[in-house]
Phi, psi and omega in degrees: 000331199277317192311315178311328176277298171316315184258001131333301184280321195290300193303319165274357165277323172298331202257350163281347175317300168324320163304309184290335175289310194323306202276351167305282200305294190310321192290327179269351192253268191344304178298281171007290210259353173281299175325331175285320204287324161251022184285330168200087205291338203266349171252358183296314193309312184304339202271316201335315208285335192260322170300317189288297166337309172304327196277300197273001158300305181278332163279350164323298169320283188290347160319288208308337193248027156252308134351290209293337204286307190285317180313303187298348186259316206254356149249007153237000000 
């Protein structure tokens, strides 16, 4: 019984590994998009719309591997 509880908590400490890719990526999709923008502030506006697109994919990702964290402590 306790092994089953362990690797409940161990499978849902591995399924938050997402989150941390997540703010990993974000942290690289911004910093990017700030160094293009000020490397060519006159190309930034265009780019805005593909930042954004990025921002809510990757946290959707990490939203989703937070959901699977919770599932695994409190529905199974």
């Amino acid at each position: 019984m306790e092994l089953a509880l362990a690797a409940k908590y161990i499978g849902a400490g591995l399924a938050t590994f997402g989150l941390a890719g997540a703010a990993l990526a974000l942290g690289n999709l911004f910093g990017q998009f700030f160094a293009g923008a000020f490397r060519n502030p006159a190309a930034a506006d265009a780019q805005r719309g593909t930042l954004v697109l990025g921002f809510a994919l990757t946290e959707a990702l990490g939203i989703f591997s937070l959901l699977i964290a919770l599932l695994l402590l409190f529905a199974v």
